[in-house]
N, CA, C and O of each residue as an XYZ file, in Angstrom:
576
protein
N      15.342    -67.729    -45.630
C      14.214    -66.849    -45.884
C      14.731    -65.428    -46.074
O      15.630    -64.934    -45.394
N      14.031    -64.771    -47.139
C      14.646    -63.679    -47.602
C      13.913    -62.341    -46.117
O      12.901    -62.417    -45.419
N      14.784    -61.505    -46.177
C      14.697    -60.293    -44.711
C      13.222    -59.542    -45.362
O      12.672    -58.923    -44.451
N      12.872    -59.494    -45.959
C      11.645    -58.400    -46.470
C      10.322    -59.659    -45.939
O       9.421    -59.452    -45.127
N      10.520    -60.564    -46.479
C       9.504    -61.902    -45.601
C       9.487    -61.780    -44.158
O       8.445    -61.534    -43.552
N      10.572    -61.940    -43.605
C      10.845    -62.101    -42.251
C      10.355    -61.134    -41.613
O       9.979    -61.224    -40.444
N      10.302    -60.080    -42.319
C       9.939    -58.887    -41.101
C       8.018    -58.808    -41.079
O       7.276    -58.580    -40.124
N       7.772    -59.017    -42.134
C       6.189    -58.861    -42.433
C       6.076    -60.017    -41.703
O       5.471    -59.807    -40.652
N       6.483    -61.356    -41.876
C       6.390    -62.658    -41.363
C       6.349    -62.067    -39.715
O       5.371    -62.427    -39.059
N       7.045    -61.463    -39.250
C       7.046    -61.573    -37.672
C       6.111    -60.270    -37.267
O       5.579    -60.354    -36.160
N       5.915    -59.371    -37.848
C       4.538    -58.352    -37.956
C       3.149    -59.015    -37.576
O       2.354    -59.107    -36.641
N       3.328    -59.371    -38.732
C       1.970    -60.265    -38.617
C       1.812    -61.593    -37.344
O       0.734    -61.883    -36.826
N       2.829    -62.113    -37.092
C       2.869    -63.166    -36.289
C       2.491    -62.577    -34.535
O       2.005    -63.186    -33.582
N       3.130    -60.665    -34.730
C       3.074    -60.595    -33.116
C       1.304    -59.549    -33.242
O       0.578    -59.345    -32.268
N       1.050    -59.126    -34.501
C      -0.373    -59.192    -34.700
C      -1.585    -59.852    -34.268
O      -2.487    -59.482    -33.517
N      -1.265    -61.623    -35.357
C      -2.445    -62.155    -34.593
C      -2.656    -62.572    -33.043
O      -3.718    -62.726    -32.439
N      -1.184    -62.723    -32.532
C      -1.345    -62.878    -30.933
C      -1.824    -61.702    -30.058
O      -2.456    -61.862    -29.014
N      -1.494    -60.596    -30.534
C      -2.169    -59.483    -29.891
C      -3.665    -59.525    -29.671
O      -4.185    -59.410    -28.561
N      -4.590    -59.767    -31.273
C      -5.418    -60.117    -31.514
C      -6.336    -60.868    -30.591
O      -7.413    -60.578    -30.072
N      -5.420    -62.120    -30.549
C      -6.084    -63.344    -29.459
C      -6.314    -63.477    -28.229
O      -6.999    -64.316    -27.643
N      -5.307    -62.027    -27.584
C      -5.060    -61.521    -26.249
C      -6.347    -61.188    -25.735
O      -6.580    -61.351    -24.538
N      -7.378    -60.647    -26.672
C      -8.636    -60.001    -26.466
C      -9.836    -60.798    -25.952
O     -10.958    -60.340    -25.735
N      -9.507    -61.815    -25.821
C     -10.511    -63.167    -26.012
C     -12.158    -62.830    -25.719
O     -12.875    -63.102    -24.756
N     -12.371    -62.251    -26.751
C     -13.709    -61.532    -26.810
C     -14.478    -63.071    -26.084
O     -14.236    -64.264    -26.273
N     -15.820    -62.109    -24.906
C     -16.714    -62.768    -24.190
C     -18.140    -62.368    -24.894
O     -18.134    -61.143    -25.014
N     -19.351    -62.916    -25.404
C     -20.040    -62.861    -25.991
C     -20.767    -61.546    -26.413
O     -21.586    -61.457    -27.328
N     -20.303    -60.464    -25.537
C     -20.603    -59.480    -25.580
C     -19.178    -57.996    -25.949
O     -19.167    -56.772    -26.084
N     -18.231    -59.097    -25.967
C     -17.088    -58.342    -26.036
C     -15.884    -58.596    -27.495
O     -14.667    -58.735    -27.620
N     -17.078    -58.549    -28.392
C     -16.359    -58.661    -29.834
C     -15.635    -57.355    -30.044
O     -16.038    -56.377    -29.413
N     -14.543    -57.227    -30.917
C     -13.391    -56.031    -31.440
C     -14.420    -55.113    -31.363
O     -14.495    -54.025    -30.792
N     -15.629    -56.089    -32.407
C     -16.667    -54.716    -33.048
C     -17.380    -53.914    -32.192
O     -17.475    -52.688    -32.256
N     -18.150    -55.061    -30.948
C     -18.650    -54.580    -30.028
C     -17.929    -53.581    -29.177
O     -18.270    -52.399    -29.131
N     -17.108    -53.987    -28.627
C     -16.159    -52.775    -27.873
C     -15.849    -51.554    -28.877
O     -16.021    -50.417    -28.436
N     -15.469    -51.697    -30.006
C     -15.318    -50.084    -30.520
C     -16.704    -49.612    -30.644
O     -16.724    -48.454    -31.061
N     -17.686    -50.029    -30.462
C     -18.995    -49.731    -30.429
C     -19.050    -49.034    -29.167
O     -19.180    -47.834    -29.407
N     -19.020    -49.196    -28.284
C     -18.772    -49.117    -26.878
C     -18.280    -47.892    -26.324
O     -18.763    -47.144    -25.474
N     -16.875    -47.829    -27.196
C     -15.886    -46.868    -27.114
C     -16.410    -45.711    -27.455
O     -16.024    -44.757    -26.778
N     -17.383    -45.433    -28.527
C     -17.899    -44.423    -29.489
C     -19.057    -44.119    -28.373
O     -19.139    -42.974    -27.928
N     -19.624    -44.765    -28.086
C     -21.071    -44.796    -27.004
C     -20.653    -43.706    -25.757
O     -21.274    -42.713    -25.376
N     -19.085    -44.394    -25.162
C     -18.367    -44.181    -23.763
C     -18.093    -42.560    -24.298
O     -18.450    -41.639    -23.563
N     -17.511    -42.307    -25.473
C     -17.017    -40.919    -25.950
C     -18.528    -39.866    -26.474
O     -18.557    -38.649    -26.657
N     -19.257    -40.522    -26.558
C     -20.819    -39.465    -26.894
C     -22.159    -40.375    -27.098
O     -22.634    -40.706    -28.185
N     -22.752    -40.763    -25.563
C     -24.055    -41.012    -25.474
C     -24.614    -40.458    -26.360
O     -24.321    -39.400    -26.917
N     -25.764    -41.412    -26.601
C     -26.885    -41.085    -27.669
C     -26.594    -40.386    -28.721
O     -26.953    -39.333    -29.247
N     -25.625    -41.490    -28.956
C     -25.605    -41.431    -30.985
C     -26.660    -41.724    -31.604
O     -27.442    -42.336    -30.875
N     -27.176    -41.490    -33.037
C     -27.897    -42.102    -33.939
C     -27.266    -43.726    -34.713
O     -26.099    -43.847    -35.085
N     -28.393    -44.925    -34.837
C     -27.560    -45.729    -35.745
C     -27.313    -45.284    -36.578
O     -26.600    -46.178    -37.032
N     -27.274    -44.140    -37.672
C     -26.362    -43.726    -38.286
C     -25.193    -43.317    -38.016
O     -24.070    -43.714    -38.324
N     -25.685    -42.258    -37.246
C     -24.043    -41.684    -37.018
C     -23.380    -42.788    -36.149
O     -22.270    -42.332    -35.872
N     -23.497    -43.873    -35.648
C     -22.573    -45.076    -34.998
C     -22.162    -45.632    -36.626
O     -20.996    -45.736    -37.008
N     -22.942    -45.843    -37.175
C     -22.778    -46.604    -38.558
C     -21.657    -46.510    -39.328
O     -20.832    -47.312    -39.766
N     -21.876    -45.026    -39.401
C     -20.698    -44.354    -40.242
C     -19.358    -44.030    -39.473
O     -18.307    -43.857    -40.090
N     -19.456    -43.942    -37.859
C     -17.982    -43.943    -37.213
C     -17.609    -44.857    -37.255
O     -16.380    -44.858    -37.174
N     -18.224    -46.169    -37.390
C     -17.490    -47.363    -37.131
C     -17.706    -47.985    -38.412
O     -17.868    -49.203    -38.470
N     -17.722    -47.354    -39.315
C     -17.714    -47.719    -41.220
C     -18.113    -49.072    -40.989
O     -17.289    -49.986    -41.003
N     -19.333    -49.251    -40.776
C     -19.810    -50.799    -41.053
C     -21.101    -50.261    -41.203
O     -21.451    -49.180    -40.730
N     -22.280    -51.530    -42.308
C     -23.512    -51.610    -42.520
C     -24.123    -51.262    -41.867
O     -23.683    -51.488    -40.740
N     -25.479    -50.513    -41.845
C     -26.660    -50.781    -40.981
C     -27.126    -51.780    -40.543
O     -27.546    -51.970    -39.401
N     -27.074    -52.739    -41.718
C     -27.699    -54.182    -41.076
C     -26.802    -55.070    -39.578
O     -27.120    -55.648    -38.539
N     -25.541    -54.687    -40.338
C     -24.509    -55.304    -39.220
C     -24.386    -54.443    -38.041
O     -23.977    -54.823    -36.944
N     -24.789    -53.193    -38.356
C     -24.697    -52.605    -37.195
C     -26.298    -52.952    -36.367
O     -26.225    -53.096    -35.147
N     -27.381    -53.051    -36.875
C     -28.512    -53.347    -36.745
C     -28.534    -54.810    -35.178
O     -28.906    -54.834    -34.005
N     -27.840    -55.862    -36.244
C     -27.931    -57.060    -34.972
C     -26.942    -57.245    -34.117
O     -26.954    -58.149    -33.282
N     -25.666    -56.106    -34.302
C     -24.778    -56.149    -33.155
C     -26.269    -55.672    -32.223
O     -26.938    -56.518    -31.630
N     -26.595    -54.292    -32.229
C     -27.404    -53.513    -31.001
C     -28.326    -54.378    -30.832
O     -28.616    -54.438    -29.637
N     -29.121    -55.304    -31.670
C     -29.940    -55.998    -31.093
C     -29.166    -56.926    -29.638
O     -29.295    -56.754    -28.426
N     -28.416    -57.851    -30.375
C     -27.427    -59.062    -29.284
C     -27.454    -57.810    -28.156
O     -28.167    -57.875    -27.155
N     -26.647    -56.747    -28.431
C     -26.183    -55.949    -26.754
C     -27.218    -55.331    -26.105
O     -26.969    -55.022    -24.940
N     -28.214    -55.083    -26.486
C     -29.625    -54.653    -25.993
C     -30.409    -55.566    -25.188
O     -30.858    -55.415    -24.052
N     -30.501    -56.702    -26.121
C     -30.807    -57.917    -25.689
C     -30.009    -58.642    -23.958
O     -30.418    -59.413    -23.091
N     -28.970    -58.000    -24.139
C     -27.841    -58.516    -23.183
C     -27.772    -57.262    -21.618
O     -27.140    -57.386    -20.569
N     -28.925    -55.867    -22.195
C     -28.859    -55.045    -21.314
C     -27.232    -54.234    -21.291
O     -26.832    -53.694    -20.260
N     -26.535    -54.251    -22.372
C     -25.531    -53.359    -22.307
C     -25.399    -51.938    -22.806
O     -24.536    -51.088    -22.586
N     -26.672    -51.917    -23.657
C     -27.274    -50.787    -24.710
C     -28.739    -50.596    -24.618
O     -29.269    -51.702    -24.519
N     -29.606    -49.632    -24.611
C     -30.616    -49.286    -24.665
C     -30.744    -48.311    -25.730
O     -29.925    -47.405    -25.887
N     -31.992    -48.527    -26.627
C     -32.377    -47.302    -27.754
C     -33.402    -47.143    -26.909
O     -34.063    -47.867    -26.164
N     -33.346    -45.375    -27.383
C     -34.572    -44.778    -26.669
C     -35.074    -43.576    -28.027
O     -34.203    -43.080    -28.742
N     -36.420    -43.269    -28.198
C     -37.178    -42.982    -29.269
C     -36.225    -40.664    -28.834
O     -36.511    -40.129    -27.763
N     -35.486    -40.062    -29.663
C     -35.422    -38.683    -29.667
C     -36.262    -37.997    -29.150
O     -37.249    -38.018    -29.886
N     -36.472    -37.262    -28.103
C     -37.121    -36.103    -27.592
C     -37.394    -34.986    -28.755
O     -38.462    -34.374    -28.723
N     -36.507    -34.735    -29.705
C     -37.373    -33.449    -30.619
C     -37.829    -34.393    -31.947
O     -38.898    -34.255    -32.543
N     -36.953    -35.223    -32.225
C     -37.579    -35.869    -33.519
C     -37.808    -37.593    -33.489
O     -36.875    -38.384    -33.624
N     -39.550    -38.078    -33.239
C     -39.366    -39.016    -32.908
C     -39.157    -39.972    -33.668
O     -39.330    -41.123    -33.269
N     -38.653    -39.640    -35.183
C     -38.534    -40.442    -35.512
C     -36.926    -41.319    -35.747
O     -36.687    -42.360    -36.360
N     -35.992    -40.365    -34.954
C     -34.770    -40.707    -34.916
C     -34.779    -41.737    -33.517
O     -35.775    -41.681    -32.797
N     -33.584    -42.730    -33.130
C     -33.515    -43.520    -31.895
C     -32.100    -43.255    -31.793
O     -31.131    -43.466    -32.523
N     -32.280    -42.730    -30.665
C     -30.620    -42.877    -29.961
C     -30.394    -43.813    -29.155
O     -31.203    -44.443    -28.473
N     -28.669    -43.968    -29.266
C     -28.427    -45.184    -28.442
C     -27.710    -44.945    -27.246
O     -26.853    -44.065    -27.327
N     -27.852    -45.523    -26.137
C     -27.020    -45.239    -24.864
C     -26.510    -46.582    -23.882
O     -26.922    -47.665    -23.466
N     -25.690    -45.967    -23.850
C     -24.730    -46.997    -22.864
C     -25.092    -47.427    -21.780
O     -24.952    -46.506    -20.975
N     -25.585    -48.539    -21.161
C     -26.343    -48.989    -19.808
C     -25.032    -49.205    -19.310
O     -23.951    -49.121    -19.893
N     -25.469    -49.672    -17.433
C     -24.352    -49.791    -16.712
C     -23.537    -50.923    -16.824
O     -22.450    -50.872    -16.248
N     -23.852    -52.001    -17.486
C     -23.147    -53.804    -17.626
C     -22.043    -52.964    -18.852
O     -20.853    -53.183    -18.624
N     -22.376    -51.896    -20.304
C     -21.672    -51.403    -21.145
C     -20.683    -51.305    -20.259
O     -19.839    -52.201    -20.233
N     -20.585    -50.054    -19.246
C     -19.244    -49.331    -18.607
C     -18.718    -50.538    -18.104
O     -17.505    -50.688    -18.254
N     -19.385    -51.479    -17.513
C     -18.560    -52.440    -16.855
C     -17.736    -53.352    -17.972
O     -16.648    -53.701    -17.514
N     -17.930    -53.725    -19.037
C     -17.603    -54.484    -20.211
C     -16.811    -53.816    -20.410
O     -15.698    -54.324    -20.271
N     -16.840    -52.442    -20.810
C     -15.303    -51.224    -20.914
C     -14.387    -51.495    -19.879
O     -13.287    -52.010    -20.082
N     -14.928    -51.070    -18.474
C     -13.776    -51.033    -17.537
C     -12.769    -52.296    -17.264
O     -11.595    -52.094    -16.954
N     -13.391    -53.803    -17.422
C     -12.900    -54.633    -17.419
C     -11.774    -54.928    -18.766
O     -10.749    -55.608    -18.802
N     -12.410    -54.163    -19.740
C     -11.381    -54.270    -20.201
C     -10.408    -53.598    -20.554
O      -9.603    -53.985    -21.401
N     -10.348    -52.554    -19.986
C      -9.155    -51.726    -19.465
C      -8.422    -52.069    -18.688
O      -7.218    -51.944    -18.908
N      -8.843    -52.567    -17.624
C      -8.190    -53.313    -17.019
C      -7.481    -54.319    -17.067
O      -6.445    -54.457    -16.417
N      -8.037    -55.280    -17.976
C      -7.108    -56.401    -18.828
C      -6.176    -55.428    -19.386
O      -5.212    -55.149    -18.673
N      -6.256    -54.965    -20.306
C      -5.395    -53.978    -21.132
C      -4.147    -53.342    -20.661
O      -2.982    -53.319    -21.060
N      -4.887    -52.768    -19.543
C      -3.491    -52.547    -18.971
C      -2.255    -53.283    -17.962
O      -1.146    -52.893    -17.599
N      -3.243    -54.853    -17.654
C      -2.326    -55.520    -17.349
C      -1.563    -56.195    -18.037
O      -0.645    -56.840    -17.531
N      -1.900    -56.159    -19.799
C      -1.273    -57.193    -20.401
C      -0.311    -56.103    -20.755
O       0.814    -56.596    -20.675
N      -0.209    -54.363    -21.246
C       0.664    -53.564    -21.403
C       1.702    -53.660    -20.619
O       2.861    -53.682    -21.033
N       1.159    -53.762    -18.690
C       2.588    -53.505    -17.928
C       3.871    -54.858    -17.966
O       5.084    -54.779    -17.767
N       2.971    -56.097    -18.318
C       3.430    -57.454    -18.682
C       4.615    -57.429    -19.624
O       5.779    -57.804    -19.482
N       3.850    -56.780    -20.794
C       5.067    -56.791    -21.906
C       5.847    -55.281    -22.116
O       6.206    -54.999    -23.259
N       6.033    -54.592    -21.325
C       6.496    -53.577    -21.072
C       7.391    -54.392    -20.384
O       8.318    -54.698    -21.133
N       7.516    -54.926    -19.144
C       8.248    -55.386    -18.532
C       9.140    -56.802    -18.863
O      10.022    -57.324    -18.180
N       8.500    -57.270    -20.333
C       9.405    -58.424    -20.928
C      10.292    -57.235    -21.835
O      10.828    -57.905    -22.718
N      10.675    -55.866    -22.019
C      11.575    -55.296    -22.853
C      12.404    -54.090    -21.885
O      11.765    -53.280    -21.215
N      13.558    -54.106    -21.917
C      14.103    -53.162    -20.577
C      13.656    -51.746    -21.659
O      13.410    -51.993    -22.840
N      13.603    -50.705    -21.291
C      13.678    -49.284    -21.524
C      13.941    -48.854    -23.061
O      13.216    -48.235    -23.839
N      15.663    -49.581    -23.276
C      15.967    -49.296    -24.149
C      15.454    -49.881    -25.696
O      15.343    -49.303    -26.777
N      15.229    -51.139    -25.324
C      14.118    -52.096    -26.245
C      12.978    -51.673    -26.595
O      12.779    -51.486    -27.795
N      12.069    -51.446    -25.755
C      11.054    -50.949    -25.979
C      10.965    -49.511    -26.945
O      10.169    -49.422    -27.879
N      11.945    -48.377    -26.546
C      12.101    -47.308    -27.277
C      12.373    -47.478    -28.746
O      11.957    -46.813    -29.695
N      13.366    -48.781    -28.704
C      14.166    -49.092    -30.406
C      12.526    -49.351    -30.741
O      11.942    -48.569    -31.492
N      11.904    -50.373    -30.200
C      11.041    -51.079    -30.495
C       9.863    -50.305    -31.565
O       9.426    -50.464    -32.705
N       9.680    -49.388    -30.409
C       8.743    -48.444    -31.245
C       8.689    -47.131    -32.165
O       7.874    -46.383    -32.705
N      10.192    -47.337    -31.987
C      10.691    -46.572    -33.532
C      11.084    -47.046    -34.782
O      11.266    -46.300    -35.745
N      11.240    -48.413    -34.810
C      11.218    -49.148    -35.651
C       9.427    -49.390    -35.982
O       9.049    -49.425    -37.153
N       8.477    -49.537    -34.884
C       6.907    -49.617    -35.704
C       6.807    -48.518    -36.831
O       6.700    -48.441    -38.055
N       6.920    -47.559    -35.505
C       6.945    -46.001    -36.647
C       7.494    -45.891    -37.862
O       7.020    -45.072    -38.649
N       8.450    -46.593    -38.179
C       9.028    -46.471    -39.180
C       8.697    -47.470    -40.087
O       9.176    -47.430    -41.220
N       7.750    -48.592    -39.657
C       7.736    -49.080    -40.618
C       5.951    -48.995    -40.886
O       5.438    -49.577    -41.842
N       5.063    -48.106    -39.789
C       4.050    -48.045    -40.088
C       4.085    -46.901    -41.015
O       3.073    -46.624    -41.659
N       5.161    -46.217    -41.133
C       5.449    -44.592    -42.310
C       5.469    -45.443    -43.438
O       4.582    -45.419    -44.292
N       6.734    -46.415    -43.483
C       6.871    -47.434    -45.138
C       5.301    -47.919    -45.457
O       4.674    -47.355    -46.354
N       4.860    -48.712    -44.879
C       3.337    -48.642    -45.053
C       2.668    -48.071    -45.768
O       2.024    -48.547    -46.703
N       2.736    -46.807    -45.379
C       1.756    -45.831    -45.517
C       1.966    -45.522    -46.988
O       1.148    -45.758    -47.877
N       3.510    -44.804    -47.180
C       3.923    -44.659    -48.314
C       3.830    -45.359    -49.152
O       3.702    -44.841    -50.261
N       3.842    -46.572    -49.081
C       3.328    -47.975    -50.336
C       1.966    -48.064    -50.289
O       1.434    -48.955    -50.951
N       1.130    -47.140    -49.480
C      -0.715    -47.208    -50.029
C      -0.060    -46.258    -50.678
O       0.358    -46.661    -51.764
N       0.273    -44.804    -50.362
C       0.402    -43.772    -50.765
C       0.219    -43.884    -52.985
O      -0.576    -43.499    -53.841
N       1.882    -44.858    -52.899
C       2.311    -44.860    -54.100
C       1.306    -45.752    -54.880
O       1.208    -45.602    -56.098
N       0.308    -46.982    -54.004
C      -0.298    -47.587    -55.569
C      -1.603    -46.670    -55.646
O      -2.455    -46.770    -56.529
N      -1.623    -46.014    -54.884
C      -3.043    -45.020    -55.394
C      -3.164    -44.098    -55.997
O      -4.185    -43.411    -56.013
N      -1.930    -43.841    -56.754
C      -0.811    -42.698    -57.176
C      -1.568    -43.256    -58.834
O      -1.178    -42.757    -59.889
């Protein structure tokens, strides 16, 4: 197998396991949690302005908040100066859905921190860097 395969080949391979690490719980989809995240960083957003931070549809953004509302992790409540805007806010099961998974998070970090001694880890992530720069530069150039 040619080395330019191999490396994307094993990119991607320690990708989707990262991915799977997450094992979203019905309330704890990618989408949902960066939803979450945006909520945790500035109560009572508009579904717009959630819409557009998290560049997805209204509609899709629409029946995520339904499911987590539904689930008591989110509450819309009608704007105090303009009623015709609804903001959204983070109930207490939200913070707990966050904190838990921070907590995962950081146990699976100290895990594989500790499968690479010091010096590994450092190569490790100067080699991402460097190849999340090549990356970049190859959007760079076909948009050129």
């Amino acid at each position: 197998m040619e080395p330019q395969r191999d490396i994307i080949s094993n990119v991607m391979r320690v990708a989707r396991k990262v991915r799977r690490l997450e094992r979203p719980d019905r309330n704890e989809s990618r989408g949902s949690l960066r939803l979450l995240r945006k909520l945790a960083e500035r109560d009572g957003l508009t579904a717009r302005e959630l819409a557009e931070m998290l560049d997805i549809r209204q509609p899709s953004l629409t029946e995520m908040l339904n499911r987590l509302e539904g689930a008591g992790v989110v509450k819309r409540e009608p704007d105090q100066q303009d009623h015709r805007k609804v903001r959204i806010y983070l109930q207490d099961e939200g913070r707990g859905i966050l904190e838990r998974y921070r907590e995962q998070r950081q146990q699976e970090v100290e895990y594989l921190n500790s499968v690479l001694t010091q010096q590994e880890q450092q190569l490790f992530c100067r080699v991402c860097d460097k190849m999340a720069d090549a990356l970049e530069e190859l959007r760079r150039r076909a948009g050129d």
